[in-house]
MIKESE-262659 format. One record per residue (C-alpha): residue in three letters; residue number from 1; z, x, y; chain. Coordinates in Angstrom, 2 decimals, padded with zeros to 5 digits, always signed. Each point is the difference from the previous one (the first is absolute). Layout:
BEGIN
ATOM rest  nr      up    east   north kette
ATOM  ALA NUM       Z       X       Y     A
...
% end
This chain:
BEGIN
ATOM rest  nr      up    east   north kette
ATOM  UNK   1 +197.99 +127.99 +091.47     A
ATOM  UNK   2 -003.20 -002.25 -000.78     A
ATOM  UNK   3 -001.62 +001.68 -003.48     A
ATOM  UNK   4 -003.75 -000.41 +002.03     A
ATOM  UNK   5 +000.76 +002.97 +002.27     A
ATOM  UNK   6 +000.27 +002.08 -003.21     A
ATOM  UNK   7 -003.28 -001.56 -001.36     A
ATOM  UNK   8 -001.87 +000.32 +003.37     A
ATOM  UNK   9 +001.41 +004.07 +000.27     A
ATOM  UNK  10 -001.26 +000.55 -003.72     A
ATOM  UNK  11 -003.15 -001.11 +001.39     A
ATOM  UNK  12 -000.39 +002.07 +003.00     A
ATOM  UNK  13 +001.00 +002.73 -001.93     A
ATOM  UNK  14 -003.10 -000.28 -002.43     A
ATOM  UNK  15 -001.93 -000.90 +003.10     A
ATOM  UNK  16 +000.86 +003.69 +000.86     A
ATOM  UNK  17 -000.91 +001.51 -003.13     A
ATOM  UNK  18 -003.36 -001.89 -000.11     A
ATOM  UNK  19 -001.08 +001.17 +003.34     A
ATOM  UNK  20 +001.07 +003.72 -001.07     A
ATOM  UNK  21 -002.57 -000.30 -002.64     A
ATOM  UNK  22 -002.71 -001.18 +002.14     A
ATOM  UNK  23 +000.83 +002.13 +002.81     A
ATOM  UNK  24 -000.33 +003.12 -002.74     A
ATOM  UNK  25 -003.38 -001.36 -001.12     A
ATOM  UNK  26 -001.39 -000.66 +003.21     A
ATOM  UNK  27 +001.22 +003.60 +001.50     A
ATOM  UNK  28 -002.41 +001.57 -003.19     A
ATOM  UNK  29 -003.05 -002.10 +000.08     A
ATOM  UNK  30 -001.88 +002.93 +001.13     A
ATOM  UNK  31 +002.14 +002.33 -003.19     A
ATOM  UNK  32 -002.81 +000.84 -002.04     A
ATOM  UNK  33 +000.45 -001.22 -003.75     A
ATOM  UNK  34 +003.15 -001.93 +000.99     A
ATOM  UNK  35 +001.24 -002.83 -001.79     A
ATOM  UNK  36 +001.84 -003.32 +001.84     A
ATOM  UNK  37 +002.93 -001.22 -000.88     A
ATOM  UNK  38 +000.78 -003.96 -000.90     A
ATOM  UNK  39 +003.33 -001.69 +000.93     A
ATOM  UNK  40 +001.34 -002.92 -001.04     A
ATOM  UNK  41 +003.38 -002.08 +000.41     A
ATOM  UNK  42 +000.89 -003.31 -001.94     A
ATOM  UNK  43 +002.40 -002.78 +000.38     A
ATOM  UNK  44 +002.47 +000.47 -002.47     A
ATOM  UNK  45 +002.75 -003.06 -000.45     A
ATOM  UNK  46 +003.70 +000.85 -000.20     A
ATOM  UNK  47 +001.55 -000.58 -003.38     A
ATOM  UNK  48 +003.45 -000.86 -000.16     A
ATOM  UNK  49 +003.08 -001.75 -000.74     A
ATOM  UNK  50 -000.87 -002.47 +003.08     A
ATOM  UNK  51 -003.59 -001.72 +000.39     A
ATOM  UNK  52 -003.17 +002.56 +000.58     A
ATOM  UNK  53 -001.20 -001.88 +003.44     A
ATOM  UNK  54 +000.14 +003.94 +001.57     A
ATOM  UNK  55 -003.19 +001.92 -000.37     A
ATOM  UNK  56 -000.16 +003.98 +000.72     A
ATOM  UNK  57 -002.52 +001.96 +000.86     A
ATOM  UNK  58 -001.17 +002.63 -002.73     A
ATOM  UNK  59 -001.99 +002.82 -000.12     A
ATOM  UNK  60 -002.37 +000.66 -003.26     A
ATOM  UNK  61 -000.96 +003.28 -001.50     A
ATOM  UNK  62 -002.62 +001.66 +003.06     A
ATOM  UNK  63 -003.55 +000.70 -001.94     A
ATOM  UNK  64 -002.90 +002.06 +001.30     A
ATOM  UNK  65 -003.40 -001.35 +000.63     A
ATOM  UNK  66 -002.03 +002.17 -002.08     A
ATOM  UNK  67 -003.71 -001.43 +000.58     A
ATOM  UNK  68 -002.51 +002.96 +001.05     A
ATOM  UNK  69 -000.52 +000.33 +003.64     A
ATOM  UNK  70 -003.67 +001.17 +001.86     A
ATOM  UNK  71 -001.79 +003.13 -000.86     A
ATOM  UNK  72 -000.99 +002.33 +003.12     A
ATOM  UNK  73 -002.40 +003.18 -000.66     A
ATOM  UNK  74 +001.33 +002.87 +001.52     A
ATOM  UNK  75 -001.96 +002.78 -001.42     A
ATOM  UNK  76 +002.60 +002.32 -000.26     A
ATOM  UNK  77 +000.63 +001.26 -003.42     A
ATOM  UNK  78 +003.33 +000.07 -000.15     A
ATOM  UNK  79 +000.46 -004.11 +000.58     A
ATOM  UNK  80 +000.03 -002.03 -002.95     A
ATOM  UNK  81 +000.03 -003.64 -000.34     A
ATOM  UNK  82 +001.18 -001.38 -004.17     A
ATOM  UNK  83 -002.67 -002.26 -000.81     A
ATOM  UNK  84 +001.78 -003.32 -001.21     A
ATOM  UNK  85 +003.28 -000.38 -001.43     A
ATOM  UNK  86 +002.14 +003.63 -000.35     A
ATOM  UNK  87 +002.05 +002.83 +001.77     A
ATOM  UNK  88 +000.41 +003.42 +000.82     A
ATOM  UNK  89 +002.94 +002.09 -001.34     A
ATOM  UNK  90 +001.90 +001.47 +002.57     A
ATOM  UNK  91 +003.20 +001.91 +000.45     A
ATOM  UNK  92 +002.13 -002.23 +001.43     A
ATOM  UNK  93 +003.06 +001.01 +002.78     A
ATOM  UNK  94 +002.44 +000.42 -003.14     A
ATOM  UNK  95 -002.10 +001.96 -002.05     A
ATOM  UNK  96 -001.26 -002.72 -002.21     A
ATOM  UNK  97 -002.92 -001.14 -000.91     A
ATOM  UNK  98 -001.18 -003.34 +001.97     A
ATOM  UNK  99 -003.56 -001.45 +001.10     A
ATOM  UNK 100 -001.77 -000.81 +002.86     A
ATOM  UNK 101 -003.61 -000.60 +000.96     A
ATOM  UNK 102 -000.27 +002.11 +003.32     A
ATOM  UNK 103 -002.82 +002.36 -000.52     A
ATOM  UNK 104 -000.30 +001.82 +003.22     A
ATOM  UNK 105 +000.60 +003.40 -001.19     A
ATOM  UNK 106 +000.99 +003.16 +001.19     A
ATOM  UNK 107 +000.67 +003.49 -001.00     A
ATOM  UNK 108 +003.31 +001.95 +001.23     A
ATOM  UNK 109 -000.06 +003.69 +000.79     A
ATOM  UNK 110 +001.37 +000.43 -003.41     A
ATOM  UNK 111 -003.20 -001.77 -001.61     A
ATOM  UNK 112 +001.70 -002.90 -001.22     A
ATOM  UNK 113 -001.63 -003.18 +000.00     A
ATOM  UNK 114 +001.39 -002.41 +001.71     A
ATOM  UNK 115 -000.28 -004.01 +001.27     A
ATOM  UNK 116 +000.11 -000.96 +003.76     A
ATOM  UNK 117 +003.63 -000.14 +000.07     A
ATOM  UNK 118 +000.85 +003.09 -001.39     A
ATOM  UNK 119 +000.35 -000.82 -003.27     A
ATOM  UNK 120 -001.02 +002.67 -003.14     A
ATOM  UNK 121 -002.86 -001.36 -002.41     A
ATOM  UNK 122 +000.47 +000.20 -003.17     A
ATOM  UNK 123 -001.95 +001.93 -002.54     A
ATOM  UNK 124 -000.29 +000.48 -003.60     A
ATOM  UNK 125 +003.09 +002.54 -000.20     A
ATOM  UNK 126 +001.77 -001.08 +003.49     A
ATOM  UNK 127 -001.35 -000.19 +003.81     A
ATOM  UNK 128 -003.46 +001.13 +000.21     A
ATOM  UNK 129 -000.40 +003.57 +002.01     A
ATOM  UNK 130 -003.28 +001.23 +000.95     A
ATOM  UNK 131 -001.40 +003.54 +000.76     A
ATOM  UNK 132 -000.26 +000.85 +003.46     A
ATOM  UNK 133 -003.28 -000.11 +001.55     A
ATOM  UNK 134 -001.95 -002.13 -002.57     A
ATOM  UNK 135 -002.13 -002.94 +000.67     A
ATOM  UNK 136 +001.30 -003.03 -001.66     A
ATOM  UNK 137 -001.62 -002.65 -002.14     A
ATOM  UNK 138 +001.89 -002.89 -001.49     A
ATOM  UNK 139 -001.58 -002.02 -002.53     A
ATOM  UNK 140 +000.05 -004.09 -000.98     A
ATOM  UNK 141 +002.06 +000.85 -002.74     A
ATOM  UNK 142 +002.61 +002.25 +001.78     A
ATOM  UNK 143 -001.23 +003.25 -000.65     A
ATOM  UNK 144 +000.72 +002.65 +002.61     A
ATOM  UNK 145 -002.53 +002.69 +000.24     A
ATOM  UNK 146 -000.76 +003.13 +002.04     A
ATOM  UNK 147 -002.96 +002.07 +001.20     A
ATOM  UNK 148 -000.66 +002.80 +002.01     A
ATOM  UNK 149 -002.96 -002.43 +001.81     A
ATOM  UNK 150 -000.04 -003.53 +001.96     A
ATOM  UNK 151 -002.87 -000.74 -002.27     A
ATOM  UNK 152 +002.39 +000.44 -003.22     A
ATOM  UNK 153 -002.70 +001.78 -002.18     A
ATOM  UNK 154 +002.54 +001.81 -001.45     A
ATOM  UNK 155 +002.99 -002.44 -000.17     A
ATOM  UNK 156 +002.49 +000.95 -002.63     A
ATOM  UNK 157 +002.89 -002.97 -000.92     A
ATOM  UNK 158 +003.23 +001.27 +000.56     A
ATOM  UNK 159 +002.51 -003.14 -000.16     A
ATOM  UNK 160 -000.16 -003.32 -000.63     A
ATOM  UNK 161 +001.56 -002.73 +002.48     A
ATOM  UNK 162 +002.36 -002.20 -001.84     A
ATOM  UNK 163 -001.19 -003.62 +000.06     A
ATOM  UNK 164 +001.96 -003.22 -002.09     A
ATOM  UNK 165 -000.16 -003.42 -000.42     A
ATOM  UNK 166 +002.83 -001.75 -000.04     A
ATOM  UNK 167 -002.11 -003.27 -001.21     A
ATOM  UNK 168 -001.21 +001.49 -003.25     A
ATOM  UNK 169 +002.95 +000.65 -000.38     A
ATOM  UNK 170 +001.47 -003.22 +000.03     A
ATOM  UNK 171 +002.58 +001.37 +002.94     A
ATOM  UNK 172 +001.38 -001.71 +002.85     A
ATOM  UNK 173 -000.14 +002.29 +003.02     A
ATOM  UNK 174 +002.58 -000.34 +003.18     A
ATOM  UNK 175 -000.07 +001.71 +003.24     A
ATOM  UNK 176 +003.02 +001.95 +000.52     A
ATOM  UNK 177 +001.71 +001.23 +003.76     A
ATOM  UNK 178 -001.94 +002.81 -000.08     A
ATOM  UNK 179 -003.45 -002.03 +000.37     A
ATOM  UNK 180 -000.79 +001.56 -003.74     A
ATOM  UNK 181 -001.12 -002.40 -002.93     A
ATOM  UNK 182 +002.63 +000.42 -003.11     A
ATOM  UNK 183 -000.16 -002.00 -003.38     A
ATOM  UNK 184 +002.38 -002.72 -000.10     A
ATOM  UNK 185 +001.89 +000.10 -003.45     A
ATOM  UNK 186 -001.86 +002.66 -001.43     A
ATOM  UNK 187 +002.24 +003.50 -000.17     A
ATOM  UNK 188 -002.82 +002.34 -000.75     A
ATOM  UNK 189 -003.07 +001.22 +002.60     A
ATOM  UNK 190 -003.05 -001.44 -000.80     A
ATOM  UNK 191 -002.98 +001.78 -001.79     A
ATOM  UNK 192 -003.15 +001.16 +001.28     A
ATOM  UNK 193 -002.46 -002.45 -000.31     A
ATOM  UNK 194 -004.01 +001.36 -000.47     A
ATOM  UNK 195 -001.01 -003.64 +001.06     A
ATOM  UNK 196 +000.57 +000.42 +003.69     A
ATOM  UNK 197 -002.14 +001.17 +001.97     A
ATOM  UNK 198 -000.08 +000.86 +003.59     A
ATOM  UNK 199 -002.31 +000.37 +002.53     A
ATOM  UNK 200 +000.02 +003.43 +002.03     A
ATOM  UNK 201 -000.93 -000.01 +003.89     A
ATOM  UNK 202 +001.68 -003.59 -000.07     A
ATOM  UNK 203 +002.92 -000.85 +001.67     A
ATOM  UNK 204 +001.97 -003.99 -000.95     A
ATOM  UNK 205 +001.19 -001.56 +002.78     A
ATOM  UNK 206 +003.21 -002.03 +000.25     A
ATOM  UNK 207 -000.24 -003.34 -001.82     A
ATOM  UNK 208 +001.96 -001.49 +002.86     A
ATOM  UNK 209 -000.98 -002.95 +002.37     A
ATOM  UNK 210 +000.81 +000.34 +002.84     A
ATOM  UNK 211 -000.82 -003.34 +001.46     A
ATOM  UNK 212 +002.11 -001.80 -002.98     A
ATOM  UNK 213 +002.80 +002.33 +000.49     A
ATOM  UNK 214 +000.42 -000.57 +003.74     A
ATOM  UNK 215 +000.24 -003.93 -000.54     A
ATOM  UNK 216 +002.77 +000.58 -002.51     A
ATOM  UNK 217 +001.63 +001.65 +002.43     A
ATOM  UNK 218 -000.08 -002.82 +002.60     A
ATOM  UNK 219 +000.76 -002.60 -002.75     A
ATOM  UNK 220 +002.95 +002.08 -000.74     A
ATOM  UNK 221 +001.73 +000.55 +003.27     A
ATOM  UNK 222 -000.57 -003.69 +000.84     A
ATOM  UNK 223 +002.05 -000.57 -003.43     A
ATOM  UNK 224 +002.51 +002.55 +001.54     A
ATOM  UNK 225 +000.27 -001.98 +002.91     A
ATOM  UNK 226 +000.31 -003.55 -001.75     A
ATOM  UNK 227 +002.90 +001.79 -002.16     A
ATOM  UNK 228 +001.74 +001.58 +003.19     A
ATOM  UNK 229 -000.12 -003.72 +001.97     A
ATOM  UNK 230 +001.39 -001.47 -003.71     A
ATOM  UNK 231 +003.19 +002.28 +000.51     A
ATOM  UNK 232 +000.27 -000.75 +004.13     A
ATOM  UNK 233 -000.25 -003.79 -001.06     A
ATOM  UNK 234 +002.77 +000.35 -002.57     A
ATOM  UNK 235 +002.37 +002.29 +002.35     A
ATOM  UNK 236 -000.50 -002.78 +002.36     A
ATOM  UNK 237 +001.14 -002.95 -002.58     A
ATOM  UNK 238 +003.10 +001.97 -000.53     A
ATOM  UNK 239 +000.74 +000.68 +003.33     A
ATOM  UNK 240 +000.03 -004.46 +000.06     A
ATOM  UNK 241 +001.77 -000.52 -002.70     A
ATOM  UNK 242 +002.57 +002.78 +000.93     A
ATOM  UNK 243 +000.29 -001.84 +003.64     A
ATOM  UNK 244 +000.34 -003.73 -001.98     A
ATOM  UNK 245 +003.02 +001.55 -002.26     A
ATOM  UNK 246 +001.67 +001.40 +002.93     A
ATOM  UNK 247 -000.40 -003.20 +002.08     A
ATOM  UNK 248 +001.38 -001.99 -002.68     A
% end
């Protein structure tokens, strides 16, 4: 069998994975504080014992597009938008700590604290858990605070929102299948940082464009296609040469 139907599967097969990632991106382009996702694929020559004139298709370490997206004012003081470059600390799914920067948050019956998703913010000592029937006030630098008035003449700190930078730091951060933000090749959580700041009654949208994302998508499945006719063509060239061997 002809070595190019491998090479043209290998590349319908990244084709794939590249449209998964675009799909994902363009499905949360309304997600607030959500990050897109890059994809790439190279041509990689085969190394061998025979000549390298076969090139695969391979796919490179994913990365996460981590440039700020718009700021919307809500008003509502429990959405908060990190100003620049940092994270909040969550609990992720496995009990870990991981970071995110969705600030639409709620409180649970139980008076935790918690992101859009569901997700437990963390505090100085662990999730964050509120009195019931408080007004909330969270300050720029993560302090939670509660009063017995909207106006907050009395507002008394109680907790302080986790907030890091992975970039002071010096940390590479990767997105993990959870959606959550993780430090790459660093085994410890990362420590609060007083630098960042965040802005409450703010809500980040989704750095994602939509319009870019939905031509990748196009320029993909035409590359699909081009692979897909590659492997007819070389079915076909088999079928001819099988036909001239049994002929002769």
């Amino acid at each position: 069998m002809d070595k190019a139907l491998f090479i043209a599967m290998t590349g319908a097969k990244h084709n794939m994975m590249a449209q998964t990632a675009r799909s994902n991106n363009l499905a949360n382009a309304n997600t607030t504080g959500f990050r897109a996702d890059f994809e790439q694929a190279r041509a990689m020559p085969v190394f061998g014992p025979h000549h390298p004139s076969r090139v695969y298709a391979l796919t490179e370490r994913p990365a996460t597009d981590t440039q700020v997206g718009n700021y919307d004012h809500t008003g509502r003081p429990l959405d908060v938008a990190v100003k620049g470059e940092g994270w909040l600390a969550v609990q992720g799914p496995d009990g870990e700590e991981a970071y995110t920067r969705r600030g639409d948050l709620n409180i649970d019956g139980n008076g935790v604290l918690r992101t859009g998703n569901g997700l437990p913010v963390i505090g100085n000592g662990g999730p964050v858990v509120l009195p019931p029937g408080q007004h909330i006030h969270i300050n720029s630098d993560g302090g939670v605070a509660v009063s017995t008035n909207a106006g907050g003449g009395d507002a008394q700190t109680v907790d302080q929102i986790k907030l890091v930078s992975a970039e002071n730091m010096g940390v590479t951060m990767e997105k993990g299948a959870d959606g959550l933000m993780r430090p790459r090749d660093f085994d410890d959580v990362l420590p609060a940082d007083g630098l960042v700041q965040v802005d409450s009654g703010t809500l980040e949208t989704s750095n994602v464009n939509a319009v870019n994302e939905l031509t990748n998508i196009l320029a993909l499945s035409r590359q699909y296609e081009m692979n897909v006719k590659m492997m007819k063509s070389v079915d076909e060239n088999a079928a001819q040469v099988n036909s001239v061997l049994r002929m002769s």
